[in-house]
N, C-alpha and C positions, 0 to 999 in steps of 0.2 A: 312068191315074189311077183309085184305087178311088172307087167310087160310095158316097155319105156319106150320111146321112139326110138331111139339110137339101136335095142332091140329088134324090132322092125326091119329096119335100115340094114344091119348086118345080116339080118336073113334074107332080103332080097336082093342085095349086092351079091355079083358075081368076084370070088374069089382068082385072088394069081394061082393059076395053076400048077407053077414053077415051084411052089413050095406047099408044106403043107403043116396038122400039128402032129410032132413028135412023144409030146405028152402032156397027160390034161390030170389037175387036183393033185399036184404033188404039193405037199403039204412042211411050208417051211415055218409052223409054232404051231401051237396046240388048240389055237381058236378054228374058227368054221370057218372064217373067212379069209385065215392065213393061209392061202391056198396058188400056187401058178400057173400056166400053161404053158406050152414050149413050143415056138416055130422052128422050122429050118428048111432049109432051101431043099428040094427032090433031090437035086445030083449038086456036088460040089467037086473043087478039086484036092490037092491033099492041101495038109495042115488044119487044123484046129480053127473054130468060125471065131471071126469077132462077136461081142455081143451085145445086144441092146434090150437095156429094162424100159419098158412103156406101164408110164402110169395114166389110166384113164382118168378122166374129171366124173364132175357131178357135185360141186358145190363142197364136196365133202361131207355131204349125207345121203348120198344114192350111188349107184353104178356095180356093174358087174364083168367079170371077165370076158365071159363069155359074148357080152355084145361087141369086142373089139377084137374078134377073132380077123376082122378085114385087115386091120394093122397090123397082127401080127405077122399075116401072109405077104402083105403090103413090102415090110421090110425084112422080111424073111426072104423073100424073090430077091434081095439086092446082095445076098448073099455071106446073110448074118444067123445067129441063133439068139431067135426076140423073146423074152419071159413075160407077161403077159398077167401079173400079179394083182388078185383081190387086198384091200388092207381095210380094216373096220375103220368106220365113220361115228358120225356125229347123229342119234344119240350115245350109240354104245359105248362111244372114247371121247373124251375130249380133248382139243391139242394139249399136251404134241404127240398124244398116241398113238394117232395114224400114222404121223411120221418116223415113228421107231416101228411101227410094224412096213413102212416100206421098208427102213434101214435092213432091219432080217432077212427081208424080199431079197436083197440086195447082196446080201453076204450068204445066203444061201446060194443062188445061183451062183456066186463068184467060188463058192466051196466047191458047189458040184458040175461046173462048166463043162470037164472033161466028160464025163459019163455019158455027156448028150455031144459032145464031137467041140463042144466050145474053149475058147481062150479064156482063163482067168486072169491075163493079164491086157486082156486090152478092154475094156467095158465102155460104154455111153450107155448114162442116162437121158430119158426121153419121157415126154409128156404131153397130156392137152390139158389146157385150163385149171384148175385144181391138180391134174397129174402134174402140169410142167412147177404148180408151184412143190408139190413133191419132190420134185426131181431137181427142180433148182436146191433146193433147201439141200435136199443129201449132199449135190456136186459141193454147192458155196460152204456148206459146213458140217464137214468132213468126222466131226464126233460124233454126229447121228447114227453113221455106220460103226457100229463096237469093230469090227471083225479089220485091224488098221492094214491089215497086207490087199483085202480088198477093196476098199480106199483108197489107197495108194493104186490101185489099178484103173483108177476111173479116170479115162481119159477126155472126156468133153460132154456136153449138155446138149440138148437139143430140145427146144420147149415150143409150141403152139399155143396163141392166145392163152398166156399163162399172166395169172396176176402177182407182180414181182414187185410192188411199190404203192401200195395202196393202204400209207396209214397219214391220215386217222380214220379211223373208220367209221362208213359214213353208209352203208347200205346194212341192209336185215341179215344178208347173209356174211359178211365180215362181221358184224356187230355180234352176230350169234357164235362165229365160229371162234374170234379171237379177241373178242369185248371185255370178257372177262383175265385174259393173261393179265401177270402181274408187269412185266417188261414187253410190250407192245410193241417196242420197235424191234426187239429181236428176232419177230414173226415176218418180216421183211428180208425176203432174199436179197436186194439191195444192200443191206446195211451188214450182208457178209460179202462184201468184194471188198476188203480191204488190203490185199496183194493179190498178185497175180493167181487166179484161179483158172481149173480147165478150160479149153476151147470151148465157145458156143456157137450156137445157131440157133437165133429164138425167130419166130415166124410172127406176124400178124394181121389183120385185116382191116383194110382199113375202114369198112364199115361196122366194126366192132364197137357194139354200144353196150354192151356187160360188162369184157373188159379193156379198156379202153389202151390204144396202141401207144401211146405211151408208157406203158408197163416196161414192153419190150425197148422200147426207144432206149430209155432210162436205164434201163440194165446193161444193156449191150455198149452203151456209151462209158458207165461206170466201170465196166471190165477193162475198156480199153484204156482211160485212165491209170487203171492198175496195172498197166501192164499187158493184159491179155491179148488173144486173141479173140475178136468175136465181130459178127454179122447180125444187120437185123433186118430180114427180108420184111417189105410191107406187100403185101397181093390189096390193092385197092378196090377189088370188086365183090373182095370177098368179107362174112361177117364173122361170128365170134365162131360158129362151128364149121364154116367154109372150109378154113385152115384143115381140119380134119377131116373131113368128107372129101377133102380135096385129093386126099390119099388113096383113095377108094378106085380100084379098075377104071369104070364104067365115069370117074367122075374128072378126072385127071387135067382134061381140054379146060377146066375152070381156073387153071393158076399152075405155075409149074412146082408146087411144094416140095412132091416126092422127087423131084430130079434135083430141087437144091440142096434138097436134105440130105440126099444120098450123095451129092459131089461132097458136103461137108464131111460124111460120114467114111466116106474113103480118104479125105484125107486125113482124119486125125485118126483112123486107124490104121493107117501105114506105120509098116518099123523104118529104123530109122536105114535100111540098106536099104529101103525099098524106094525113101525118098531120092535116096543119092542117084539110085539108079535111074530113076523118075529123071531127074535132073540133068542126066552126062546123056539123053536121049536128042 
């Protein structure tokens, strides 16, 4: 496999030492690349972690897990259990088979949550760029995941420079990846908020010229339309991979991502005594 920059990148960044990985290549379907990794924080307290699936990008024809082990530790410090999952690309699949091989991602870890200390009822999905649209796509539409008790446990989205409104399609890589569907607009996480869906938190930059912060804009406005709850941080100085590298130890002083992300992520993973309690404080 050639070595990517983002590769690179994660080998020279210093990891949160606050957590670390619990387990590498568990393997949720019978391909080579159905594969995950598990973060989780060193020490916790008691109860069961909440948990978050990170799906990496790459256009949807490249990426590997292992280059985004900074993430996993990233949000694994904030005191969750992160899954950290490969899913085949484009050539070997084409849509929508990546995204039934996250949906498995996704229903496995929600199967086996306890075994690694995790909650199967409280879940966030999470993403950068092709992952958030992943990730959007399972949240907003809900029969990608077969497994409906883990579904129903996904409580909110959290997406980075993710492309969520981009038809018709007008670049090489949309054109290649989703040119040929036969229903086009159904490839649009957009054009599933037609009631209230989970909480979000989509991030973008505004120097983002891949994919363009209206993505987010238009999503997160849509949701609330429907009812939801949702945020669309803009970091202005940041570009299309800022938002993620921003998460990174060493790189954090560039945008406060990981501390929005994480107030988001505490709050939609509060029960609901926890809120009340929250509240009579």
């Amino acid at each position: 496999m050639p070595i990517s920059a983002i590769d690179v990148i994660n080998f020279v960044l210093p990891k949160d030492f606050s957590s670390h990985c619990v387990a590498r290549d568990l393997a949720y379907g019978d391909e080579g690349r159905q594969k995950l990794d598990l973060y989780a924080p060193r020490q916790h307290g008691a109860g069961p972690l909440p948990v978050v699936v990170f799906f990496y990008g790459g256009s949807w024809v490249t990426g590997n897990r292992q280059a985004y082990a900074f993430v996993g530790r990233a949000l694994a410090a904030l005191g969750y259990l992160v899954a950290v999952p490969d899913y085949r690309v484009v050539p070997q699949v084409e849509y929508p088979q990546f995204l039934e091989d996250c949906g498995r991602a996704v229903s496995w870890i929600g199967r086996n949550a306890r075994r690694f200390g995790g909650d199967p009822d409280r879940i966030v999905l999470a993403g950068h760029s092709a992952g958030a649209y992943n990730a959007a796509m399972l949240a907003l539409n809900r029969s990608l995941i077969k497994d409906e008790s883990v579904a129903e446990a996904i409580v909110g989205f959290a997406g980075l420079s993710g492309p969520y409104d981009f038809f018709p399609f007008d670049g090489p890589i949309s054109m290649r990846v989703f040119g040929g569907v036969k229903q086009p607009k159904l490839t649009q996480p957009i054009n599933h908020v037609s009631r209230p869906v989970p909480n979000l938190w989509v991030a973008t930059g505004g120097r983002d010229e891949l994919v363009l912060p209206r993505n987010s804009e238009r999503l997160a406005a849509e949701a609330i339309a429907a009812g939801s709850i949702a945020t669309c941080a803009r970091y202005e100085a940041l570009g299309h991979a800022g938002t993620l590298l921003s998460l990174a130890w060493p790189l954090r002083w560039r945008a406060p991502v990981l501390r929005e992300m994480a107030e988001f992520l505490d709050r939609v993973f509060r029960k609901p005594a926890e809120i009340q309690a929250a509240s009579l404080r």
